[in-house]
DOVEX-171063 format. One record per residue (C-alpha): residue number from 1; residue in three letters; x, y, z. Coordinates in nm, 2 decimals, decimal comma. Example, Ala and Ser with C-alpha at 12.3 -4.5 7.8 and 13.67 -1.06 7.14 Angstrom:
<pts>
{1; "ALA"; {1,23; -0,45; 0,78}} {2; "SER"; {1,37; -0,11; 0,71}} 
</pts>
This chain:
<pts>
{1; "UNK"; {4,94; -0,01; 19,49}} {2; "UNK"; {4,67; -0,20; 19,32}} {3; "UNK"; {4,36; -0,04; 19,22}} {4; "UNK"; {4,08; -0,30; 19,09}} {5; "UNK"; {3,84; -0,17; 18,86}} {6; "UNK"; {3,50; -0,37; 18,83}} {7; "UNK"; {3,13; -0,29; 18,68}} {8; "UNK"; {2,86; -0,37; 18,92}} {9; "UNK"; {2,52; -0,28; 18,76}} {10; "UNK"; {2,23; -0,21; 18,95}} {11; "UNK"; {2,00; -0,50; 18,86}} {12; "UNK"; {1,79; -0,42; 19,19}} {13; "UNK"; {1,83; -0,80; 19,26}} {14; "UNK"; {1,64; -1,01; 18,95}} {15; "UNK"; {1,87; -1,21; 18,73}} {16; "UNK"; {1,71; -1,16; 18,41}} {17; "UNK"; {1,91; -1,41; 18,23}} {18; "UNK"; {1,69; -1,65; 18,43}} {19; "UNK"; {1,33; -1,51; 18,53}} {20; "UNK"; {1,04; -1,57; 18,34}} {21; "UNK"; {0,84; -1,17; 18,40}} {22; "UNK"; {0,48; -1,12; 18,28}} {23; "UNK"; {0,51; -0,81; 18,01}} {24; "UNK"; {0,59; -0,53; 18,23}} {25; "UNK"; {0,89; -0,64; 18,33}} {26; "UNK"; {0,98; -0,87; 18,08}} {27; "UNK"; {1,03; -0,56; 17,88}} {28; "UNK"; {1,27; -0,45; 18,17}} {29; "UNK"; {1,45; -0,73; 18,23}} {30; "UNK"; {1,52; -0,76; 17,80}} {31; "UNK"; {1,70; -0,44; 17,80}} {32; "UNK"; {1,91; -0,51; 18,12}} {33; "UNK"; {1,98; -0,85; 17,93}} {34; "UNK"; {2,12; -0,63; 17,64}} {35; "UNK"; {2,33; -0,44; 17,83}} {36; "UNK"; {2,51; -0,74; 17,98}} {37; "UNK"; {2,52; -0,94; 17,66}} {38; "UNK"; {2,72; -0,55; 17,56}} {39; "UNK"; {2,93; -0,55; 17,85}} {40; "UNK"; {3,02; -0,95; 17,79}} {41; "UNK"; {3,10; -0,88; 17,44}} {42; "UNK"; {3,33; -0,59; 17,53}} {43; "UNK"; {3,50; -0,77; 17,79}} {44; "UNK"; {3,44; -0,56; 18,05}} {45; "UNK"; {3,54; -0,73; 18,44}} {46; "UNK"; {3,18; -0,73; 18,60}} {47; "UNK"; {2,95; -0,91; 18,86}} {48; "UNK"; {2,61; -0,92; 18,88}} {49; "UNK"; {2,42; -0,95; 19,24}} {50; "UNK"; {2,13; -1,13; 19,21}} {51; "UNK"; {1,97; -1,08; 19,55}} {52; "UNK"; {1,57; -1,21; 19,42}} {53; "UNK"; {1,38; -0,88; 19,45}} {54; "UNK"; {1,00; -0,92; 19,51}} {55; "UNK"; {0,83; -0,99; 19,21}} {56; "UNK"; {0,53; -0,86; 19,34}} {57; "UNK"; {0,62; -0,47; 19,26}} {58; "UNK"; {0,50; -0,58; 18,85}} {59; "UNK"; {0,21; -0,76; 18,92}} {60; "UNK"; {0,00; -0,50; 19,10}} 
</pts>
């Protein structure tokens, strides 16, 4: 039997290693970039789904 074990965080669709946010969610998107430089860093098996959430949410 083969049990995979993998860490998909909820990122609610942004990739925040590539967006460019106004300060509301740039803010965000810096701590969910921590968190996956810490997951990275510890080796962790991961994938992130980047599905391009509406960016209008922070601008209103």
């Amino acid at each position: 039997m083969f049990i995979s074990q993998r860490f998909f965080p909820s990122e609610f669709g942004n990739d925040v290693d590539r967006v460019h946010a106004v300060e509301l969610a740039r803010t965000s998107f810096a701590t969910k970039a921590k968190i996956r430089r810490a997951v990275e860093a510890e080796r962790i098996p991961y994938t992130y789904v980047a599905s391009n959430f509406f960016a209008g949410l922070y601008l209103s």
